[in-house]
ZADO-1210 file (C-alpha; in nm, 4 decimals, padded with zeros to 6 digits):
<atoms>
<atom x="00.4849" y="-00.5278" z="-01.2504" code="UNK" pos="1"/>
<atom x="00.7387" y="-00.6143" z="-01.5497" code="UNK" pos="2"/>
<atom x="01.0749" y="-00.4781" z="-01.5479" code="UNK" pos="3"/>
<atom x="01.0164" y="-00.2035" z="-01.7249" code="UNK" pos="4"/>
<atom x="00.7490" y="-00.0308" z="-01.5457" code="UNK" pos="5"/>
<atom x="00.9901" y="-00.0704" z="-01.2137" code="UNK" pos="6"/>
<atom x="01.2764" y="00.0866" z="-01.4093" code="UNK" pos="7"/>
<atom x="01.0142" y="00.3513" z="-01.4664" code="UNK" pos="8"/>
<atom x="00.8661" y="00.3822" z="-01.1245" code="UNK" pos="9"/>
<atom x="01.2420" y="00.3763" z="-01.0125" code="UNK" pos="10"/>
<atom x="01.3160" y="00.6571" z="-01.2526" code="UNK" pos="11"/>
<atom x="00.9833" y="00.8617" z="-01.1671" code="UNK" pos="12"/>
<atom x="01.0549" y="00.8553" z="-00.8365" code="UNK" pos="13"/>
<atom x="01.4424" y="00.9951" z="-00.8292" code="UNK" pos="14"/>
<atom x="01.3355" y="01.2825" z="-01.0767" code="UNK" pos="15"/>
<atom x="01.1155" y="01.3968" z="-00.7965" code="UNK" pos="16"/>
<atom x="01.3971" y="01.4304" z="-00.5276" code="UNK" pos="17"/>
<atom x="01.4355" y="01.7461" z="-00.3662" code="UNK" pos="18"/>
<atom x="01.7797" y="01.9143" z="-00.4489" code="UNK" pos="19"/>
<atom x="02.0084" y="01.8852" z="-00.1851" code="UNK" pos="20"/>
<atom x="02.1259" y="02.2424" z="-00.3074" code="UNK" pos="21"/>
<atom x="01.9372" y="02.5081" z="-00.1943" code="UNK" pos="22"/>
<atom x="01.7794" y="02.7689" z="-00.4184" code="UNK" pos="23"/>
<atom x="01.8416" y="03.1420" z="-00.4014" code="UNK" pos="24"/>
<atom x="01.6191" y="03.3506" z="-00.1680" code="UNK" pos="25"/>
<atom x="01.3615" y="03.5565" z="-00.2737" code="UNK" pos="26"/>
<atom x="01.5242" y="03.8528" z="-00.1923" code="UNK" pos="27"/>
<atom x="01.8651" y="03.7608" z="-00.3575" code="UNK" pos="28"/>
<atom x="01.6605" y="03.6275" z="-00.6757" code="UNK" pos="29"/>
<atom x="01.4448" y="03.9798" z="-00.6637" code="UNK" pos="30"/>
<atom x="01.8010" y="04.2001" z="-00.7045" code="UNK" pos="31"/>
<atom x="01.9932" y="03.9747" z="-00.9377" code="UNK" pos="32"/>
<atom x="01.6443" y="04.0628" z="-01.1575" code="UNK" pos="33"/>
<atom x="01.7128" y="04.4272" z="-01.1260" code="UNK" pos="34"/>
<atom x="02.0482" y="04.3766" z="-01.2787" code="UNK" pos="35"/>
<atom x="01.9500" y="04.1457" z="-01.5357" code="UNK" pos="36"/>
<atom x="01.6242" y="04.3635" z="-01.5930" code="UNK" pos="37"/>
<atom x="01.8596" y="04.6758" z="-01.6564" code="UNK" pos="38"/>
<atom x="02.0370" y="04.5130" z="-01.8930" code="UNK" pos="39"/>
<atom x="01.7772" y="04.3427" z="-02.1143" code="UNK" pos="40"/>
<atom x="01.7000" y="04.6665" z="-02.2538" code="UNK" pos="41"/>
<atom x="01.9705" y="04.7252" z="-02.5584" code="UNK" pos="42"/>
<atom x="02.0159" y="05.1283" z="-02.4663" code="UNK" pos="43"/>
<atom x="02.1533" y="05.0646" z="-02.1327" code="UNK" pos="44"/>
<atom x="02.3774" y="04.8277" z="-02.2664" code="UNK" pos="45"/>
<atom x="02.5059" y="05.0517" z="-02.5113" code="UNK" pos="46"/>
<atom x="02.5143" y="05.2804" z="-02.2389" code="UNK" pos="47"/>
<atom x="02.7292" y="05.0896" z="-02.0300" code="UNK" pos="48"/>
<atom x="02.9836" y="04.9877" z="-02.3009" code="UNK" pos="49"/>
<atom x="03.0173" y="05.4244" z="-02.4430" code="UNK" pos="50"/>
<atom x="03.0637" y="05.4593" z="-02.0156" code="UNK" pos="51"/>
<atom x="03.3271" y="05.1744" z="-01.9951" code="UNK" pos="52"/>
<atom x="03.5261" y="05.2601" z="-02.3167" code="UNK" pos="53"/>
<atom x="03.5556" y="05.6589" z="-02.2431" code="UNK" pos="54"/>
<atom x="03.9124" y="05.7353" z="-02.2380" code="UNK" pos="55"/>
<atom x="03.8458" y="05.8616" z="-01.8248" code="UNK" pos="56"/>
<atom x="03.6265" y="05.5950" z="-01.7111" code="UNK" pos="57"/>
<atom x="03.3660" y="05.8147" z="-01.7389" code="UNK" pos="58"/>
<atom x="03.1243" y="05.9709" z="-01.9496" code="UNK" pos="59"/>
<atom x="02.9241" y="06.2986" z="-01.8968" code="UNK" pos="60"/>
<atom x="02.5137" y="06.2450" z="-01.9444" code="UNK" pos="61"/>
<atom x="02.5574" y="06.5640" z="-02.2397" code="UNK" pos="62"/>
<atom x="02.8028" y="06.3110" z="-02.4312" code="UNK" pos="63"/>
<atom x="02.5359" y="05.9909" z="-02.4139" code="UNK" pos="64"/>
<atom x="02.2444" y="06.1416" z="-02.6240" code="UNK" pos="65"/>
<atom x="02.3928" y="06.1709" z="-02.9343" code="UNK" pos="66"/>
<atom x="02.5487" y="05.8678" z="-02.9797" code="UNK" pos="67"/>
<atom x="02.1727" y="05.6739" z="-02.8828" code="UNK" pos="68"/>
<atom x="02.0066" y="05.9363" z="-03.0930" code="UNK" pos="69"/>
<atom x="01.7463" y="05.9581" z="-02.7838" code="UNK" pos="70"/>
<atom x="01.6595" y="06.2611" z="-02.5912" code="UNK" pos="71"/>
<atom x="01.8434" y="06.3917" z="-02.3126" code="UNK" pos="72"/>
<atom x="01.5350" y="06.2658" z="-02.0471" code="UNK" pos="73"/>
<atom x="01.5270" y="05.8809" z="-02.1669" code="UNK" pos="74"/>
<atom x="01.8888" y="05.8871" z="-02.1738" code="UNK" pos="75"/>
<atom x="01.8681" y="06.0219" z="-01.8351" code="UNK" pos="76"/>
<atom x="01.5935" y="05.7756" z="-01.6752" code="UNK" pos="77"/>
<atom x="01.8154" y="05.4370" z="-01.8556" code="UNK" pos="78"/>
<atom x="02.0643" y="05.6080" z="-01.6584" code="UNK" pos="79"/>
<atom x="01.9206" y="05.5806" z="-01.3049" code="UNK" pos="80"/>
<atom x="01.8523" y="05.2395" z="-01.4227" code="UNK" pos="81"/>
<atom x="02.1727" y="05.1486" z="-01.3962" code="UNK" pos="82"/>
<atom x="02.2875" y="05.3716" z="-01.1127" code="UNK" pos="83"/>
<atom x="01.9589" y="05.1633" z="-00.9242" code="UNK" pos="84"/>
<atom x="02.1312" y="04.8200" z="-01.0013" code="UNK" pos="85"/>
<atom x="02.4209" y="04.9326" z="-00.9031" code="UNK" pos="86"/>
<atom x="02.6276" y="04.9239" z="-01.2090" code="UNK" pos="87"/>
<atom x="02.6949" y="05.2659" z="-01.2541" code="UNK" pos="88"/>
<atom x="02.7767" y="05.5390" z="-01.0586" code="UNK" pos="89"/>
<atom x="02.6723" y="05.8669" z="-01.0635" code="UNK" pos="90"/>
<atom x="02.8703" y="06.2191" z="-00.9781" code="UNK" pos="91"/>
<atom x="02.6975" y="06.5077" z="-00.9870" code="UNK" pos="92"/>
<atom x="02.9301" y="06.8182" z="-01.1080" code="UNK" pos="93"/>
<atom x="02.7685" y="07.1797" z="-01.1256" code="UNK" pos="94"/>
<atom x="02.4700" y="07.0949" z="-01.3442" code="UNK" pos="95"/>
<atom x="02.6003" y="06.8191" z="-01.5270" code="UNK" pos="96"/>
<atom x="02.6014" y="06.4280" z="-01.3932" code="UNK" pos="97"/>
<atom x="02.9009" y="06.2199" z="-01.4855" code="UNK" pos="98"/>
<atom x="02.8740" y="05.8474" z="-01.4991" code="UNK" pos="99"/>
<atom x="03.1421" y="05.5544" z="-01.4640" code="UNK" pos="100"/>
<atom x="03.1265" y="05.2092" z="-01.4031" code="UNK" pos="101"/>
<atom x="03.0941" y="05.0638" z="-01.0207" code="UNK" pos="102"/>
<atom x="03.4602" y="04.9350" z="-00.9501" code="UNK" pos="103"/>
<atom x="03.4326" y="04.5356" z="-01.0336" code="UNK" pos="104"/>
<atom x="03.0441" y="04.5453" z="-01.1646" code="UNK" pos="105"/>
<atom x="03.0420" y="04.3593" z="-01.4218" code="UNK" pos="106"/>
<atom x="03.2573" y="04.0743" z="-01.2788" code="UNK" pos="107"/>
<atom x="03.0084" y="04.0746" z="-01.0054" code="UNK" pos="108"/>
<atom x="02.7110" y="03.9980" z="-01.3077" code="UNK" pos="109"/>
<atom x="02.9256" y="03.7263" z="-01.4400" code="UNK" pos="110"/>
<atom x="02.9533" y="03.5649" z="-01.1050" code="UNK" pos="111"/>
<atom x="02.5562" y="03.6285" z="-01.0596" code="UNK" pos="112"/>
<atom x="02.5381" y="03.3781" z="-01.3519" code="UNK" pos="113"/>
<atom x="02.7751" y="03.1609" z="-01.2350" code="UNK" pos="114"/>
<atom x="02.6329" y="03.1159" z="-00.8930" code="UNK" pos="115"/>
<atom x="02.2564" y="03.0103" z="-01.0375" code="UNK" pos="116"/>
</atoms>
């Protein structure tokens, strides 16, 4: 064996190490996708960023179809979406749901990237 093909077989066999850190379980890795899965879809982020820049912190589902130009029951299901990955929260008042954002939410996405 020439030099080269050790460096090689040197090099072959560190690349197949096992990390020393370990991965994410599958249950962690199954609701991070949730999250990023509800916002892949450019709707709910649009939702999201009407929600966050109301002048309450809040924005009523009657005030979110017109801006999307969608009907009242896709804006609703996007919606639950987010109220599943726990981004938004939901208050229901009389007949009407209000939404705002889940205190510290999107900090927690950024650290869901940062932690991968």
């Amino acid at each position: 064996m020439n030099a080269l093909q050790t460096a090689e077989t040197m090099l072959d066999a560190s690349c197949c190490l096992p990390s020393e850190q370990p991965g994410i379980s599958l249950e962690d890795a199954q609701q991070r996708a949730l999250v990023f899965k509800a916002l892949a879809d450019p709707n709910r982020l649009r939702l999201l960023s009407i929600v966050k820049a109301g002048e309450s912190g809040e924005a009523c589902v009657c005030d979110l179809t017109e801006p999307l130009d969608l009907g009242q029951p896709t804006v609703s299901h996007h919606l639950k979406i987010l109220v599943e990955a726990g981004l938004l929260n939901r208050e229901k008042r009389g007949t009407w749901a209000y939404y705002s954002l889940v205190p510290g939410a999107l900090d927690r996405v950024t650290g869901l990237l940062a932690s991968l």
